[in-house]
PyMOL Python script that loads the backbone (N, CA, C, O; Angstrom):
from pymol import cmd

cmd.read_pdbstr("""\
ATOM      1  N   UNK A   1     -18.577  78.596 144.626  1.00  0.00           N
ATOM      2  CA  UNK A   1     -18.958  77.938 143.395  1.00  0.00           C
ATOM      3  C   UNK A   1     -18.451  76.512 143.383  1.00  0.00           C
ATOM      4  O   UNK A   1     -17.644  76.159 142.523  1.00  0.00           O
ATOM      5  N   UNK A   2     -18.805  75.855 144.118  1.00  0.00           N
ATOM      6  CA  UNK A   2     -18.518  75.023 144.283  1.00  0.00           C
ATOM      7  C   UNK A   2     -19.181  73.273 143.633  1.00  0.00           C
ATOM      8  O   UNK A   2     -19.503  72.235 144.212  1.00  0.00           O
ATOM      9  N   UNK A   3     -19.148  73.613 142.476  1.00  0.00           N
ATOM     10  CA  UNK A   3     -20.089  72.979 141.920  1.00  0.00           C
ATOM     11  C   UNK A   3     -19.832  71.473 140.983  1.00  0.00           C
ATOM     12  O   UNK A   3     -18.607  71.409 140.887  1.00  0.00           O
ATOM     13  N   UNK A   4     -20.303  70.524 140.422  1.00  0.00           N
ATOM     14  CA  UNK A   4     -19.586  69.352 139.579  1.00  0.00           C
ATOM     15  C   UNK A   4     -18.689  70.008 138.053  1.00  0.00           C
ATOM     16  O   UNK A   4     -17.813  69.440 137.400  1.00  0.00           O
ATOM     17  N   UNK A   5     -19.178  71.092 137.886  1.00  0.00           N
ATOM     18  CA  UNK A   5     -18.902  71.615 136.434  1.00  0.00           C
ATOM     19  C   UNK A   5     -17.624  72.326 136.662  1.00  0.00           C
ATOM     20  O   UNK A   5     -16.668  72.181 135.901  1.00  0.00           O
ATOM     21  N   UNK A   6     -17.592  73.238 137.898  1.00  0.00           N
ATOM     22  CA  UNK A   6     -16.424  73.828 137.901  1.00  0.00           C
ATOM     23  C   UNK A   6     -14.989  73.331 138.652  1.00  0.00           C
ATOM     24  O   UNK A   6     -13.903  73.910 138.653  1.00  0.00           O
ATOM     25  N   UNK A   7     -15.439  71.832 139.398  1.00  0.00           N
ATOM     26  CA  UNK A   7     -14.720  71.580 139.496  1.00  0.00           C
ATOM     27  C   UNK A   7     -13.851  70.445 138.837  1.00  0.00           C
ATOM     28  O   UNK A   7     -12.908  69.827 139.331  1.00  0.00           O
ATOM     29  N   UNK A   8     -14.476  70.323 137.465  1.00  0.00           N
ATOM     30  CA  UNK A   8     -14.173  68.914 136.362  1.00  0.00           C
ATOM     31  C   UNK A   8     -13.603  70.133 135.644  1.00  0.00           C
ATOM     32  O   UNK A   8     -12.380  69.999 135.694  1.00  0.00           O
ATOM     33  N   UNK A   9     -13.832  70.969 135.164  1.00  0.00           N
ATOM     34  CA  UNK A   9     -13.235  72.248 134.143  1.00  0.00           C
ATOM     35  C   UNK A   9     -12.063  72.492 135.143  1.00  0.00           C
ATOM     36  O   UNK A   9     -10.984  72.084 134.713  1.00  0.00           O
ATOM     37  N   UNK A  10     -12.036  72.952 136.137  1.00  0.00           N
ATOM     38  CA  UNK A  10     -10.521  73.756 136.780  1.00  0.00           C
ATOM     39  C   UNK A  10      -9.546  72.406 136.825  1.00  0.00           C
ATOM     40  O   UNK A  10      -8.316  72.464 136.819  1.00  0.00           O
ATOM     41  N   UNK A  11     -10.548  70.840 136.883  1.00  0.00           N
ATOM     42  CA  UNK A  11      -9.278  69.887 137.595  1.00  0.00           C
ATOM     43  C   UNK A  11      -8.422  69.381 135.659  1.00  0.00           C
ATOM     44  O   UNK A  11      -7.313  69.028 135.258  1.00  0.00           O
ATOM     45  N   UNK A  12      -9.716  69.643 135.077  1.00  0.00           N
ATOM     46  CA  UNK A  12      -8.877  69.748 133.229  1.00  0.00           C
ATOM     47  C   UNK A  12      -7.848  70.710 133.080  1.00  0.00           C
ATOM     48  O   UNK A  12      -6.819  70.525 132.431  1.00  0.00           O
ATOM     49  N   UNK A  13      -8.110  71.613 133.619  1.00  0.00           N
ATOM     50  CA  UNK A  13      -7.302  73.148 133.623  1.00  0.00           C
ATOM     51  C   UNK A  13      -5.623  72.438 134.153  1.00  0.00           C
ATOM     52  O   UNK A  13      -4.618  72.170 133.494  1.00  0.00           O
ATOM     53  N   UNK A  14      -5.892  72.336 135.411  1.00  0.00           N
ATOM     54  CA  UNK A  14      -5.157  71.859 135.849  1.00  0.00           C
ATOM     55  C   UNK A  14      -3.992  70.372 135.476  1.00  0.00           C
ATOM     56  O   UNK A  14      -2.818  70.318 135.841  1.00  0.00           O
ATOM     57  N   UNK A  15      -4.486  69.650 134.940  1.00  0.00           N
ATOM     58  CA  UNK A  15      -3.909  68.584 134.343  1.00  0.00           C
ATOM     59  C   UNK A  15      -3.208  69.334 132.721  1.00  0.00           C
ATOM     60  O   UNK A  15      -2.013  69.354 132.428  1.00  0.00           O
ATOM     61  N   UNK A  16      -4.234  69.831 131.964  1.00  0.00           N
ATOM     62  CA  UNK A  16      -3.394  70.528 131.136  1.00  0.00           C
ATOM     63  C   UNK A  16      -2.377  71.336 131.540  1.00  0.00           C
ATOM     64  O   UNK A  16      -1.274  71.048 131.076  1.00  0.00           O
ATOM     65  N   UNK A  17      -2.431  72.117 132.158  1.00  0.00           N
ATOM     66  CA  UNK A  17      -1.328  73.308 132.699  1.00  0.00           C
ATOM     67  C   UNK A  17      -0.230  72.670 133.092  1.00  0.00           C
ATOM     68  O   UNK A  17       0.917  73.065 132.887  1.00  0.00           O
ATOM     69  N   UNK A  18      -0.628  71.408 133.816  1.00  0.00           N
ATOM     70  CA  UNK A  18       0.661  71.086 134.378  1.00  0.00           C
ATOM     71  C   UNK A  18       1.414  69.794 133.424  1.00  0.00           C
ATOM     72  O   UNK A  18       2.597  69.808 133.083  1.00  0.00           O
ATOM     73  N   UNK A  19       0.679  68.984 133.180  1.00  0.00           N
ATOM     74  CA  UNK A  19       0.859  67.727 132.836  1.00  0.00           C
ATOM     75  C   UNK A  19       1.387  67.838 131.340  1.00  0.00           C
ATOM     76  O   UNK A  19       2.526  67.532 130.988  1.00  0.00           O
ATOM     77  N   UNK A  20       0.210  68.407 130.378  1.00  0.00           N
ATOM     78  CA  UNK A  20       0.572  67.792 129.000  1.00  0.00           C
ATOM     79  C   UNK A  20       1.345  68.709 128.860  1.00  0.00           C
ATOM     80  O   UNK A  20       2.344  68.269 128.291  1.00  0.00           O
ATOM     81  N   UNK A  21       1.467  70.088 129.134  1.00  0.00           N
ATOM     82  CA  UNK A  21       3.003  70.987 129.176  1.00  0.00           C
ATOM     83  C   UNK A  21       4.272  70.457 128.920  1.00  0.00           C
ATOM     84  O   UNK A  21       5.113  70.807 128.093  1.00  0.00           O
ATOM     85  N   UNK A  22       4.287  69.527 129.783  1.00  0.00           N
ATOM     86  CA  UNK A  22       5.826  68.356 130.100  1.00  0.00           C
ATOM     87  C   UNK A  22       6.204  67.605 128.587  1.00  0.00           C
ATOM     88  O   UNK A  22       7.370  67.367 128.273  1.00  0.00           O
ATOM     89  N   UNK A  23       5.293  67.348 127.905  1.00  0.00           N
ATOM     90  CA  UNK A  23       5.498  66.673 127.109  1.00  0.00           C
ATOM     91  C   UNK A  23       6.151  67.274 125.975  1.00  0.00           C
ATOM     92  O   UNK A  23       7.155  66.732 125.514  1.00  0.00           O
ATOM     93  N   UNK A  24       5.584  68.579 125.359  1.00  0.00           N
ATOM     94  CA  UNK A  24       6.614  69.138 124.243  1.00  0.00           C
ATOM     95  C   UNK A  24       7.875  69.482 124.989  1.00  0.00           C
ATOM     96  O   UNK A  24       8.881  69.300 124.304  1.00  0.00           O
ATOM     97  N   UNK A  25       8.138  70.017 126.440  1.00  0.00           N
ATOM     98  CA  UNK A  25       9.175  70.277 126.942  1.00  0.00           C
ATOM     99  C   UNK A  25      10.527  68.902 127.087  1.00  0.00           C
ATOM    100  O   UNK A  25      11.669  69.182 127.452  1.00  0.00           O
ATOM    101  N   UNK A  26      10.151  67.671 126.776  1.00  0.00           N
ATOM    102  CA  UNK A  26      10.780  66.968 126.917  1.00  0.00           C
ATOM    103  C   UNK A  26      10.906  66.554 125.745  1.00  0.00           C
ATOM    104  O   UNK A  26      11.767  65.678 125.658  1.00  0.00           O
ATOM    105  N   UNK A  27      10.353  66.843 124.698  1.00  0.00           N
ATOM    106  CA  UNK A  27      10.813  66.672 123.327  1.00  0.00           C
ATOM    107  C   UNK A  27      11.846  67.849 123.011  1.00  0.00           C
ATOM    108  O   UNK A  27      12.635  67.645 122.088  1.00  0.00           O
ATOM    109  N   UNK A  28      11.901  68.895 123.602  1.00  0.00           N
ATOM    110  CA  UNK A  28      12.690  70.198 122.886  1.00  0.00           C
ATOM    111  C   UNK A  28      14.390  69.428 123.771  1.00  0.00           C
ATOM    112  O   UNK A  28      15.494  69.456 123.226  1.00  0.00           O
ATOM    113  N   UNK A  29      14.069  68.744 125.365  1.00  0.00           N
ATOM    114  CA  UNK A  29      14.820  68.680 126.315  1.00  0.00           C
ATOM    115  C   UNK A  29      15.807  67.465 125.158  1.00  0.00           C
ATOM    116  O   UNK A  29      17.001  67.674 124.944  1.00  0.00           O
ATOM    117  N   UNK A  30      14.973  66.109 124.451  1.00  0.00           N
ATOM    118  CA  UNK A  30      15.605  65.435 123.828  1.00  0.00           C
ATOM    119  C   UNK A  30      16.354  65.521 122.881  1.00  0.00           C
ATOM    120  O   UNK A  30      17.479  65.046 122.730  1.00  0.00           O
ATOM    121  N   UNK A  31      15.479  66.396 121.938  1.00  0.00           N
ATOM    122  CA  UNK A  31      16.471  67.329 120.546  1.00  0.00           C
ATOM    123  C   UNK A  31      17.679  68.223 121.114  1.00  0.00           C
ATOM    124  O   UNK A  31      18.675  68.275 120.393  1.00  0.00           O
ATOM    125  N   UNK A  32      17.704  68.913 122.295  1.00  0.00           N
ATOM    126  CA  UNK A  32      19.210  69.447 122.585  1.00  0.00           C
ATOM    127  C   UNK A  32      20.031  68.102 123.337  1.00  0.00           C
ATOM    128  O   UNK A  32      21.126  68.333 123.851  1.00  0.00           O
ATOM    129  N   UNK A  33      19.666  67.199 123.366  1.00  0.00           N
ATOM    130  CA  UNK A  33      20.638  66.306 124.356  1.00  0.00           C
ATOM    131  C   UNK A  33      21.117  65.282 122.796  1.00  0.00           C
ATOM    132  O   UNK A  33      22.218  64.734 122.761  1.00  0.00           O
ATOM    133  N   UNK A  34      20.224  65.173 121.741  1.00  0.00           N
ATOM    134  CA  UNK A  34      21.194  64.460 120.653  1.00  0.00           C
ATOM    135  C   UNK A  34      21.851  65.543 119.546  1.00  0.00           C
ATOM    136  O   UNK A  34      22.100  65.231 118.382  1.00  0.00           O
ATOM    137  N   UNK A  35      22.022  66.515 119.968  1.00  0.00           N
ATOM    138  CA  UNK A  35      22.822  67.923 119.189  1.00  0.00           C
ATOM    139  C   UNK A  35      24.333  67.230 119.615  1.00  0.00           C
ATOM    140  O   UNK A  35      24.389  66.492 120.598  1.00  0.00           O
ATOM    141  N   UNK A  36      25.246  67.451 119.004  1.00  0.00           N
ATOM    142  CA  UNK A  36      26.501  67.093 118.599  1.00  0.00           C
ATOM    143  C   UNK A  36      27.290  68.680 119.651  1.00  0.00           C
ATOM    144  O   UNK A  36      26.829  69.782 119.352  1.00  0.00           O
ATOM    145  N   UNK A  37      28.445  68.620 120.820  1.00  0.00           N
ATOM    146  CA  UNK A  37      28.987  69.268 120.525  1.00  0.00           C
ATOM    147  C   UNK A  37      29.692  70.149 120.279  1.00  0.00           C
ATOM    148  O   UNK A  37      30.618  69.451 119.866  1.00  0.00           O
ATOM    149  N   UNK A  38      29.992  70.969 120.196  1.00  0.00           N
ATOM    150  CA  UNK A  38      30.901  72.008 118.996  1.00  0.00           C
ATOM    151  C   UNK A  38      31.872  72.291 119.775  1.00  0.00           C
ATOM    152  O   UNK A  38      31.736  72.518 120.977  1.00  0.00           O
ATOM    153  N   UNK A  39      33.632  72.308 118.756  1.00  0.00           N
ATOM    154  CA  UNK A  39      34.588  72.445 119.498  1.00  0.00           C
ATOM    155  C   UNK A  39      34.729  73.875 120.025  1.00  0.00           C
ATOM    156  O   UNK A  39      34.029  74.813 119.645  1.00  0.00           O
ATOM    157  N   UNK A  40      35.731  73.951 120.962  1.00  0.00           N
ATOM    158  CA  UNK A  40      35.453  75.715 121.586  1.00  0.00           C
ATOM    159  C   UNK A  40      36.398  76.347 120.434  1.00  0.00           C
ATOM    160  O   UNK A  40      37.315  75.742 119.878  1.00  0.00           O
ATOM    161  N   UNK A  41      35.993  77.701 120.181  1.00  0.00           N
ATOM    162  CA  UNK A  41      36.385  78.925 119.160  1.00  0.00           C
ATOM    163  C   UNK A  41      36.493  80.167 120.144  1.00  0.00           C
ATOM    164  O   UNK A  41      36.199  80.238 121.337  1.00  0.00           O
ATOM    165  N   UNK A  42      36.900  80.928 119.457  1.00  0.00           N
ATOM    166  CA  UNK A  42      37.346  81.995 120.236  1.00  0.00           C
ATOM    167  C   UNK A  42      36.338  83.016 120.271  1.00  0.00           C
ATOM    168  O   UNK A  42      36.453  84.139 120.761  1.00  0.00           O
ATOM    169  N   UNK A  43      35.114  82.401 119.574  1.00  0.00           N
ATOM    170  CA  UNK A  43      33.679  83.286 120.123  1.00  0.00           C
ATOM    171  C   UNK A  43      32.863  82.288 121.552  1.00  0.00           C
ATOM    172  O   UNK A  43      31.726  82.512 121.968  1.00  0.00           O
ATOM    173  N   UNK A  44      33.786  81.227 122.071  1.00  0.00           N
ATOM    174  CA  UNK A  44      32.742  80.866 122.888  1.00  0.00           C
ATOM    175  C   UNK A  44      32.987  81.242 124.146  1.00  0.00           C
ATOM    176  O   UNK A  44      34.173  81.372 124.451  1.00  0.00           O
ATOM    177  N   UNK A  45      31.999  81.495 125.124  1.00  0.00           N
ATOM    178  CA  UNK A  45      31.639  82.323 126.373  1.00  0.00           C
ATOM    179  C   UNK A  45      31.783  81.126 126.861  1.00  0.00           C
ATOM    180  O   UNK A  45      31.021  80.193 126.607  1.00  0.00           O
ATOM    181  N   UNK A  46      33.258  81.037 127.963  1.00  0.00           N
ATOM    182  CA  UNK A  46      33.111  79.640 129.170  1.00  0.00           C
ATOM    183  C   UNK A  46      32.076  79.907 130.017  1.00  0.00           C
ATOM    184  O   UNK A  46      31.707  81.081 130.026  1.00  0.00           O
ATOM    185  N   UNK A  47      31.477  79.099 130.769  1.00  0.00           N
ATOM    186  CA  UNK A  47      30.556  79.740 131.694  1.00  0.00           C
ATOM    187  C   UNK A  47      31.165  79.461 132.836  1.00  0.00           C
ATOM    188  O   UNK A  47      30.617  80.034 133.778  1.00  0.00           O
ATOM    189  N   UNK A  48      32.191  78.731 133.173  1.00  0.00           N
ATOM    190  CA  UNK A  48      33.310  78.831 134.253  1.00  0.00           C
ATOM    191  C   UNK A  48      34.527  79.709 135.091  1.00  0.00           C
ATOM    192  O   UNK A  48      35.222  79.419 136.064  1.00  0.00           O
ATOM    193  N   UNK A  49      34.424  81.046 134.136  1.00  0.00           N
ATOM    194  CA  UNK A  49      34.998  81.639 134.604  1.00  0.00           C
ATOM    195  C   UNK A  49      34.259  83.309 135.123  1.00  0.00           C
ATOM    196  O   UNK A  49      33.029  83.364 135.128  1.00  0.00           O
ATOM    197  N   UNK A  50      34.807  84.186 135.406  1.00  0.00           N
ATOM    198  CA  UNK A  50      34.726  85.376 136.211  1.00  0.00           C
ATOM    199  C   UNK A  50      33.738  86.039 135.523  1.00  0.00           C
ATOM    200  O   UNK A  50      32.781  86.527 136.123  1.00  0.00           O
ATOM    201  N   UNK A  51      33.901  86.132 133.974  1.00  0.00           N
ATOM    202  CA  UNK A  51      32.960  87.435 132.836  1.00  0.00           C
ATOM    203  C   UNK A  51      31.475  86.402 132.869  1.00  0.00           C
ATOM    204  O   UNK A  51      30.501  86.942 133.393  1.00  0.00           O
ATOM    205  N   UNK A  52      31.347  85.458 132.520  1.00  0.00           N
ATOM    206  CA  UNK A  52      30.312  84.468 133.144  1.00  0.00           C
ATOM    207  C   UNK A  52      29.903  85.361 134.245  1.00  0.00           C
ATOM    208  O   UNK A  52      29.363  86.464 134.157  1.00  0.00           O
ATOM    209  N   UNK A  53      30.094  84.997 134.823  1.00  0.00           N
ATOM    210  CA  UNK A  53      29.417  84.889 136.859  1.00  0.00           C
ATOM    211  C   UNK A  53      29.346  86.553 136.793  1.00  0.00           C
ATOM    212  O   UNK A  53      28.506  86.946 137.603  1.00  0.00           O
ATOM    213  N   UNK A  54      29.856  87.435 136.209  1.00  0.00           N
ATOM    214  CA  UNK A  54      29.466  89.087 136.194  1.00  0.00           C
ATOM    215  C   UNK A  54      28.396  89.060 135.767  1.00  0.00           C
ATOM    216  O   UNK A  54      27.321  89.222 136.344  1.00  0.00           O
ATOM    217  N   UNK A  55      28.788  88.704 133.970  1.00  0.00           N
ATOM    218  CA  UNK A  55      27.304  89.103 132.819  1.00  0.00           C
ATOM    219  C   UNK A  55      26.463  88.205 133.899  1.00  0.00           C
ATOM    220  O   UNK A  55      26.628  88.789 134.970  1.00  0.00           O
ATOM    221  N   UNK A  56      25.871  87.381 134.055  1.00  0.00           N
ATOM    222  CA  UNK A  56      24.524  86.866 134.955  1.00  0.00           C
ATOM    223  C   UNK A  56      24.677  87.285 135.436  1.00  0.00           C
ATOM    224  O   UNK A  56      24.125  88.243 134.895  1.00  0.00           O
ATOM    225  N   UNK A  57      25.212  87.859 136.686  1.00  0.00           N
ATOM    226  CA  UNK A  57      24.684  89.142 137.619  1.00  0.00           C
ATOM    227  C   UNK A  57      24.214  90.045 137.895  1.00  0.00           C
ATOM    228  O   UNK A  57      23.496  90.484 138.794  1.00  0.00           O
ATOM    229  N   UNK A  58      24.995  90.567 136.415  1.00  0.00           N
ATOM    230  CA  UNK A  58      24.771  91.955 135.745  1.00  0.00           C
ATOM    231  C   UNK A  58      23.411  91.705 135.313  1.00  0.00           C
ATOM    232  O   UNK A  58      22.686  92.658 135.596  1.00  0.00           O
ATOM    233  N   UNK A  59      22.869  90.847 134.781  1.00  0.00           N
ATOM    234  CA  UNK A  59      21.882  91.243 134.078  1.00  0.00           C
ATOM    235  C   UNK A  59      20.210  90.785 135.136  1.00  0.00           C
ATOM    236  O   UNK A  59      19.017  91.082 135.200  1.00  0.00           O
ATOM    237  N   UNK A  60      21.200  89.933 135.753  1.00  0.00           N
ATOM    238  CA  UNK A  60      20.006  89.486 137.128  1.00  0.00           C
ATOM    239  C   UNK A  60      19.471  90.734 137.742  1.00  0.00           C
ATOM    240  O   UNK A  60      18.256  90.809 137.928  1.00  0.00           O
ATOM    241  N   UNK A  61      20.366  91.865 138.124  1.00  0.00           N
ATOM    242  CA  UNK A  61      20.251  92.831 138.797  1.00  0.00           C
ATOM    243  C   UNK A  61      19.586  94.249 138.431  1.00  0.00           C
ATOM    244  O   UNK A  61      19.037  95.092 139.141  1.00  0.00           O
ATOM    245  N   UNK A  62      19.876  94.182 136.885  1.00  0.00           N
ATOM    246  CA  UNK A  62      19.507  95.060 136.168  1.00  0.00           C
ATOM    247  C   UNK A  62      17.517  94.886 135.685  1.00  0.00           C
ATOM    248  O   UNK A  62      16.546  95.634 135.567  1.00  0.00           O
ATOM    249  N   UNK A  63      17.891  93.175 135.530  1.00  0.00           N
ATOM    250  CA  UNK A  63      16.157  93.011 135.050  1.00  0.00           C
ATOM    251  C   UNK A  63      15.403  93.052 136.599  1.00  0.00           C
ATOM    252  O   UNK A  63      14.206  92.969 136.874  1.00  0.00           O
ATOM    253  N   UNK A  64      16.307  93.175 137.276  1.00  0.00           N
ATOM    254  CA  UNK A  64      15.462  92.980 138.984  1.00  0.00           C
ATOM    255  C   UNK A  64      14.648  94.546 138.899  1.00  0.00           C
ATOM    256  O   UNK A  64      13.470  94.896 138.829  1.00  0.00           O
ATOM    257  N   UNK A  65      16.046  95.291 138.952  1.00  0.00           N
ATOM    258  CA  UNK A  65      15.476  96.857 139.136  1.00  0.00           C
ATOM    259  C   UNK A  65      14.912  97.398 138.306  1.00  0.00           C
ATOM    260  O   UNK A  65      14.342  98.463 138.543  1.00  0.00           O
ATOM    261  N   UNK A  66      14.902  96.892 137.217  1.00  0.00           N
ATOM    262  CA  UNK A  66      13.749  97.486 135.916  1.00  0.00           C
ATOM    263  C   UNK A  66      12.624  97.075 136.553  1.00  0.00           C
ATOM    264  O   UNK A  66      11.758  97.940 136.421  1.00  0.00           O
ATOM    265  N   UNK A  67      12.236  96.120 137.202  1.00  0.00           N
ATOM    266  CA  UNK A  67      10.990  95.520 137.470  1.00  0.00           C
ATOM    267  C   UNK A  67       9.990  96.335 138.574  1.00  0.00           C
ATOM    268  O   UNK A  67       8.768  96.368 138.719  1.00  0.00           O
ATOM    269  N   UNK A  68      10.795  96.789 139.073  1.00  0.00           N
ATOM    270  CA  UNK A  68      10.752  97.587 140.525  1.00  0.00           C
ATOM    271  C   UNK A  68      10.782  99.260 140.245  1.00  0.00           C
ATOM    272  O   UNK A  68      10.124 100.035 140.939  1.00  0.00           O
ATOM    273  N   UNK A  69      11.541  99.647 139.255  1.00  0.00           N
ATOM    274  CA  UNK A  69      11.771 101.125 138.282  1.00  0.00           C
ATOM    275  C   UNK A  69      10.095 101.471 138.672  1.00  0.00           C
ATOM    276  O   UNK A  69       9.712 101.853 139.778  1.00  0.00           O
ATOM    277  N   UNK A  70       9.435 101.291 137.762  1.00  0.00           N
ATOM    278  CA  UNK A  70       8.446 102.296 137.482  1.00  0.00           C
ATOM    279  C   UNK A  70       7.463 102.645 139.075  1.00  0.00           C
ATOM    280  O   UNK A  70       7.064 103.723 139.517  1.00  0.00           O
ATOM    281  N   UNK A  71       7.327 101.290 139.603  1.00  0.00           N
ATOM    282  CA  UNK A  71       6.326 102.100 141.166  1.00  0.00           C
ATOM    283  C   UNK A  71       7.293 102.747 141.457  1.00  0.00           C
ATOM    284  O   UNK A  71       7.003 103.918 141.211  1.00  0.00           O
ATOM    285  N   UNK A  72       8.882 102.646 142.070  1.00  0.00           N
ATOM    286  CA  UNK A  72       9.637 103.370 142.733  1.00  0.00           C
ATOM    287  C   UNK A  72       9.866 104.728 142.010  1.00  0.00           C
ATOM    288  O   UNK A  72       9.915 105.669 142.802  1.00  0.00           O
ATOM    289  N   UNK A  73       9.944 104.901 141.332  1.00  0.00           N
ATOM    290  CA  UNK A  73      10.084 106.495 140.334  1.00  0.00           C
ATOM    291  C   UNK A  73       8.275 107.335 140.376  1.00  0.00           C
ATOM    292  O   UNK A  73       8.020 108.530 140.523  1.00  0.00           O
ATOM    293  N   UNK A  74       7.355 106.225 140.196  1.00  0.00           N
ATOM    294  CA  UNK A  74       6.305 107.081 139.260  1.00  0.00           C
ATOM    295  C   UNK A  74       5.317 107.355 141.309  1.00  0.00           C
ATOM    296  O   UNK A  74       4.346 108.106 141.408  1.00  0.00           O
ATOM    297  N   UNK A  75       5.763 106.754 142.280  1.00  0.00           N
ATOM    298  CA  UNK A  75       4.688 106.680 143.468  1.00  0.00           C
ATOM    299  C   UNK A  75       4.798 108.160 144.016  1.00  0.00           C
ATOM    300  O   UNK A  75       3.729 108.759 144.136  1.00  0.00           O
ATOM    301  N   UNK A  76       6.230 108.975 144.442  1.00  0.00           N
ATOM    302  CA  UNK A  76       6.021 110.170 144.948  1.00  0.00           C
ATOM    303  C   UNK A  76       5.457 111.419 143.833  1.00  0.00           C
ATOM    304  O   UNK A  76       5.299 112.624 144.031  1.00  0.00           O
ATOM    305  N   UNK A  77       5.255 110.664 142.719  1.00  0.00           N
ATOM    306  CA  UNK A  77       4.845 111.661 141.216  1.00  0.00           C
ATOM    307  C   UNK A  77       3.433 111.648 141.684  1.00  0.00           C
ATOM    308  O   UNK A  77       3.037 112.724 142.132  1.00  0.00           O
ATOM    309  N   UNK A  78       2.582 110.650 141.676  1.00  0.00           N
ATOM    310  CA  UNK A  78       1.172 110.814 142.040  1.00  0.00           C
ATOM    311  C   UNK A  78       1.244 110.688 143.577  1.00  0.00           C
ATOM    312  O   UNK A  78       0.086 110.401 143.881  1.00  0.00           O
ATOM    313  N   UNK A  79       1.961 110.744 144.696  1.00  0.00           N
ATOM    314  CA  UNK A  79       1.605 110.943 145.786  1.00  0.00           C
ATOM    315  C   UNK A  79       1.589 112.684 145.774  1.00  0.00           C
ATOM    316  O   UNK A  79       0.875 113.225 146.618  1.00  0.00           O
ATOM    317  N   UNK A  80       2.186 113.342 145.047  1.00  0.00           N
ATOM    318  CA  UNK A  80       2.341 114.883 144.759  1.00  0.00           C
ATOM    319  C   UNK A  80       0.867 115.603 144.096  1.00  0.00           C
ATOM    320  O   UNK A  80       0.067 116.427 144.540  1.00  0.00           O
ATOM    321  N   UNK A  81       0.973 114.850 142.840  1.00  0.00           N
ATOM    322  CA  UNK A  81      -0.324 115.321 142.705  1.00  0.00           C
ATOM    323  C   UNK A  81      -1.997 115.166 143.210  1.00  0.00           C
ATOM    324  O   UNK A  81      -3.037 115.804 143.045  1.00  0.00           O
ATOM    325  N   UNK A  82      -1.461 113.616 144.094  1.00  0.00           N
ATOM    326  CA  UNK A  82      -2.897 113.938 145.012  1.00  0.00           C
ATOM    327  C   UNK A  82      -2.617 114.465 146.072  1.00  0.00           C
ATOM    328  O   UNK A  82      -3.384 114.006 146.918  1.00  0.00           O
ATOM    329  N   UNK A  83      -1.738 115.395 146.636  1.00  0.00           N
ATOM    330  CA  UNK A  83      -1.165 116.050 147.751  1.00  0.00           C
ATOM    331  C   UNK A  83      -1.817 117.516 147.121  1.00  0.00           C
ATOM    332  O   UNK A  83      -2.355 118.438 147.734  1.00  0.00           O
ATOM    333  N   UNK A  84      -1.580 117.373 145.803  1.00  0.00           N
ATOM    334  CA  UNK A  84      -2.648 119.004 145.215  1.00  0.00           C
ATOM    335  C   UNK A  84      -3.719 119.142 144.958  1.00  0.00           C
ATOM    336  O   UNK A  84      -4.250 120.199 144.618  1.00  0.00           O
ATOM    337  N   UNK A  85      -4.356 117.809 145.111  1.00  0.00           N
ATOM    338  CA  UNK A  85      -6.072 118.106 145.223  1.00  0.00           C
ATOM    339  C   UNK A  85      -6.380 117.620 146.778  1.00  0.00           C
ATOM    340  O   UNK A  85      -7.541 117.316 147.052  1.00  0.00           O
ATOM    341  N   UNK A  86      -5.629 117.563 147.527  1.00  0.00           N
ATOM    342  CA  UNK A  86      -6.354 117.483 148.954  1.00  0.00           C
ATOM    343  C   UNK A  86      -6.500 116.232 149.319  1.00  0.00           C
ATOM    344  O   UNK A  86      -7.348 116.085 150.199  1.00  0.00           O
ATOM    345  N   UNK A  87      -6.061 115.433 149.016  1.00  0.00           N
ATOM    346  CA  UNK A  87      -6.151 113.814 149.191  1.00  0.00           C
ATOM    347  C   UNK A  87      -4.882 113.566 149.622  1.00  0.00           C
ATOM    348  O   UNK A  87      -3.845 113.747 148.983  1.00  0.00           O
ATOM    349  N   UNK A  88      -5.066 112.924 151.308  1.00  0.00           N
ATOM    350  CA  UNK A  88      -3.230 112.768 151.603  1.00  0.00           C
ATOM    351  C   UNK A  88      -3.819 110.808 152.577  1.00  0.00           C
ATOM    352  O   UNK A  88      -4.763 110.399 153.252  1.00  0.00           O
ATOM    353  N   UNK A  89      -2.389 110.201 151.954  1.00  0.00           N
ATOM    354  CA  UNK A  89      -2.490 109.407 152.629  1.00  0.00           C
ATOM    355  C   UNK A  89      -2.617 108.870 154.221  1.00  0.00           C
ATOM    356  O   UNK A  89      -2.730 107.668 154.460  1.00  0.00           O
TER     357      UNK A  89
END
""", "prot")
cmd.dss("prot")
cmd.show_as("cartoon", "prot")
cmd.util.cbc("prot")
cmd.orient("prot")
């Protein structure tokens, strides 16, 4: 399909997707860079030390294997039941 229409629509596609994207992102990027701040309290999480560098780990690892959970659990479930109607890989 290689045509004048689809390729003026995908190269719009494209300039939007990438380009005008940038622009609210660098307004949200400006509003946190003139935020004021705040002195440390004894609710704030350093991100310099040890419980830091766990919790992100922890949770890197956890959203990894959730992601991966359901083929790895649910594939020998239907490799079973098409093993009972006669269908084998």
């Amino acid at each position: 399909m290689n045509t004048p229409w689809y390729n003026l629509t995908i190269g719009l596609a494209m300039l939007i997707g990438r380009f005008l994207i940038i622009i609210p992102m660098l307004a949200v990027a400006g509003s946190l860079a003139l935020k004021k701040r705040l002195p440390v309290t004894s609710g704030t999480l350093p991100t310099h030390g040890p419980l830091f560098v766990g919790l992100l780990a922890g949770t890197v690892i956890i959203v990894g294997a959730l992601t991966y959970f359901p083929a790895l659990s649910l594939t020998p479930i239907v490799e079973h039941f098409l093993m009972l109607e006669g269908r084998l890989f």
